[in-house]
N, C-alpha and C positions, 0 to 999 in steps of 0.2 A: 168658384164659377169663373170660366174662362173665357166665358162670350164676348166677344170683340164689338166695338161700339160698331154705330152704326155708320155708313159712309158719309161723310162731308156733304155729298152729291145731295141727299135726304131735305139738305138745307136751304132757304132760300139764299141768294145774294146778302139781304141785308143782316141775316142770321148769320151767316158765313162771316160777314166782317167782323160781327159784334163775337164769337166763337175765339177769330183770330187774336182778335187786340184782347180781350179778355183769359187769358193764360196762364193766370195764377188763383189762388185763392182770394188771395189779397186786395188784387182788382178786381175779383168775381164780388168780393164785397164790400168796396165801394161803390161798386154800378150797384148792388142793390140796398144800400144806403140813400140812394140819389134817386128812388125809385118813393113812390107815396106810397103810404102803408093801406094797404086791402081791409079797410074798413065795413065792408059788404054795406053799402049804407042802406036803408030799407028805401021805399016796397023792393028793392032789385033782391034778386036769387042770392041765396050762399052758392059759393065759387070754390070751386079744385082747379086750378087751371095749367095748363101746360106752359113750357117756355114759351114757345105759338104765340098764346093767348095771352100770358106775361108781358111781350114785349108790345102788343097791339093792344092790351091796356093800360099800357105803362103803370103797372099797381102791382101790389104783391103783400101776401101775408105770410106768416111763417114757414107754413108744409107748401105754399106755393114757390117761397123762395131757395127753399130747401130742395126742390126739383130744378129748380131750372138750375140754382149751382150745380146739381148733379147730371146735369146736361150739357154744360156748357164744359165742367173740367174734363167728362168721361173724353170727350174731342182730344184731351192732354195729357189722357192714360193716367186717371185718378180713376177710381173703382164707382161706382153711383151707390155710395152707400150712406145712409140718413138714419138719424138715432133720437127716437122718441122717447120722450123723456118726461115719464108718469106721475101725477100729482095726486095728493088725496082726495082733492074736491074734485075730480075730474076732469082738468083744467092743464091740458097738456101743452108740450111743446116740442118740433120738430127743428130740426139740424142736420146740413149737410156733417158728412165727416171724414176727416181725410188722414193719411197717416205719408209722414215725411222725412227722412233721415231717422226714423225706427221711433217718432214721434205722434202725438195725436193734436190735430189739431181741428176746427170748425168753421164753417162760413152761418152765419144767421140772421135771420131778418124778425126785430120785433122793436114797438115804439116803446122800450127801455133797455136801454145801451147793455146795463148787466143784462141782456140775456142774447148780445148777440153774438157774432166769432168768437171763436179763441185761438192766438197763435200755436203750433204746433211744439211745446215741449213739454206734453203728458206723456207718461214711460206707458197708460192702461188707458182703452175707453172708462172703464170707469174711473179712474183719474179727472180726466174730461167732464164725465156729467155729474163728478163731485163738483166739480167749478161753478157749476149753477147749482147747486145748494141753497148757499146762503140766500142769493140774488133772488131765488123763486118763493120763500117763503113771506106771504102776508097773511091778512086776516083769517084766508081760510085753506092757503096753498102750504104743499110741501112735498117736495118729490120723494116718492116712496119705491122707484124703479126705474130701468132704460134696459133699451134694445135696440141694436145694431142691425138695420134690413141693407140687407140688399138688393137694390130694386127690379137685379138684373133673375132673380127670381120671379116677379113676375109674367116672365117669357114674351110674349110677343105684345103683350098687351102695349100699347102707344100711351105711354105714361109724357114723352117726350114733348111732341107735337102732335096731338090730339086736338081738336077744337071743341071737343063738347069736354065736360066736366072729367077728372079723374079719380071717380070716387074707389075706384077699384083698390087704388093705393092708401086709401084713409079704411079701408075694411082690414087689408090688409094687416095695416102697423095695431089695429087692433086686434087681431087677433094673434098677432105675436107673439112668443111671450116672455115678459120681460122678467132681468133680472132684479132683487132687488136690491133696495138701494138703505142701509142704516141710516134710523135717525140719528145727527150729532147735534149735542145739546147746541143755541144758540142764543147768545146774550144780548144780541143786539135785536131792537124792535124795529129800528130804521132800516125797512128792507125793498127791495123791489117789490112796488104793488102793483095791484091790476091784474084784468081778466082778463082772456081772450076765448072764443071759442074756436076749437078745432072738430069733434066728433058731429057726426050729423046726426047719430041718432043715439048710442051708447056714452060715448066719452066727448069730449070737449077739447080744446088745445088753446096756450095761453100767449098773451104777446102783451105784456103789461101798459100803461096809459105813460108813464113818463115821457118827456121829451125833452131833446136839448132848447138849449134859449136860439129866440129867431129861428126855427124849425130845423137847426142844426143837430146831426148827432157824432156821437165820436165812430170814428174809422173801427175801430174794437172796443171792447170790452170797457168801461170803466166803473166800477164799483168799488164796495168794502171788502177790505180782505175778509176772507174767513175767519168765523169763531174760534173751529175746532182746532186743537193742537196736534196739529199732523204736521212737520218740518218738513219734510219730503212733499206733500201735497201742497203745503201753503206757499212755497218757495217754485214749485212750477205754477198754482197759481196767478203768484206776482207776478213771475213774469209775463204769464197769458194775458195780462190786464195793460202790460205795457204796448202803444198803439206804435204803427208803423210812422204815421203823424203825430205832431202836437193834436191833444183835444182839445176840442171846445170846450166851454165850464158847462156842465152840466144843471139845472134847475134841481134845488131839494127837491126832494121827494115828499108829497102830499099824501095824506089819506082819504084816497076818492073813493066814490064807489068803481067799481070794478066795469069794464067795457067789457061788451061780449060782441065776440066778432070770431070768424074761424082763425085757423092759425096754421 
């Protein structure tokens, strides 16, 4: 699909600044590291929301922040394209994705660090959403599929800056359809926990409960390496895990019950 973003002009002033200075992936995800995580707290609404709405509530959850990355890079001629990433229990998760020097890499927003970005040096998407394997498996998750949308499929539809909800784009990715994804055995039990919700009415989407110490998280990626023995996979892995920054220490990982929130 070769439809050209949309004009600058569309933007407000303070959209426009934050467009400019934000030019990479990399700063696309630290501004939304730095953002509170969209916990929908009750009684208020579950929320789809647009960059618009993103930046005038300063929050964001996973498919919220998986749009607005794809909004903000398509300005720097990255494709707006977001890879949902299917779990057993129905407990999914959504990602920007970008591909760079014949590479794959991601921008993501979730309150545990393994399931956010990853640098760009996967040879396949699915390379990629093997990277969150391990990370995604606890008491009752484990991704069994993904799919690569392009949002620019949606056509006219105002997925971008909209102010009412964009539920169009969660119908969407579900009815997508994805590929799957092999289970590989996995020895380790210390895994990324936690639930989120994404589906409003069929599926769910997950963004797990961990957090760094002092409300800190790391710039990318930090977890366990992978179980499975794949050399090729586990060696661009590692290095997706290695951050642009020093990290913060991370807090162990507890066994909680599971949050549910969209994602």
């Amino acid at each position: 699909m070769n439809h050209p973003p949309p004009a600058l002009a569309i933007f407000t002033p303070a959209e426009r600044r934050l467009i400019r200075r934000l030019r990479t992936p990399i700063l696309v995800q630290r501004f939304l590291n730095r953002l509170p995580y969209n916990t929908e707290p009750k009684p208020g609404p579950e929320t789809l929301r647009s960059l618009r709405q993103v930046l005038r509530h300063r929050t964001a959850h996973c498919l919220e922040a998986a749009l607005a990355a794809a909004c903000i890079l398509e300005q720097h001629g990255f494709p707006p394209l977001v890879m949902s990433l299917k779990s057993i229990d129905y407990l999914d998760h959504v990602i920007f994705v970008y591909r760079e020097r014949s590479r794959w890499g991601s921008v993501a927003r979730s309150r545990d660090p393994g399931l956010h970005g990853r640098k760009p040096v996967f040879h396949s998407v699915r390379a990629l959403a093997m990277s969150y394997f391990d990370p995604y498996i606890d008491f009752t998750g484990c991704l069994t599929g993904y799919a690569v949308f392009d949002l620019r499929r949606l056509g006219t539809y105002d997925w971008r800056l909209s102010r009412r909800n964009v539920w169009a784009v969660e119908r969407a990715l579900l009815r997508y359809r994805h590929k799957p994804l092999k289970e590989r055995a996995s020895a380790s039990g210390d895994t990324a926990g936690g639930t989120a919700r994404t589906g409003r009415n069929t599926r769910k989407s997950r963004c797990s409960i961990a957090a760094g110490k002092n409300g800190r998280r790391s710039q990318w990626s930090s977890c366990s390496a992978p179980s499975y023995q794949d050399s090729a996979s586990s060696s661009a892995w590692l290095k997706s895990l290695t951050p642009y920054e020093s990290d913060r220490s991370i807090e162990p990982r507890r066994a909680s019950p599971p949050a549910r929130c969209r994602g």
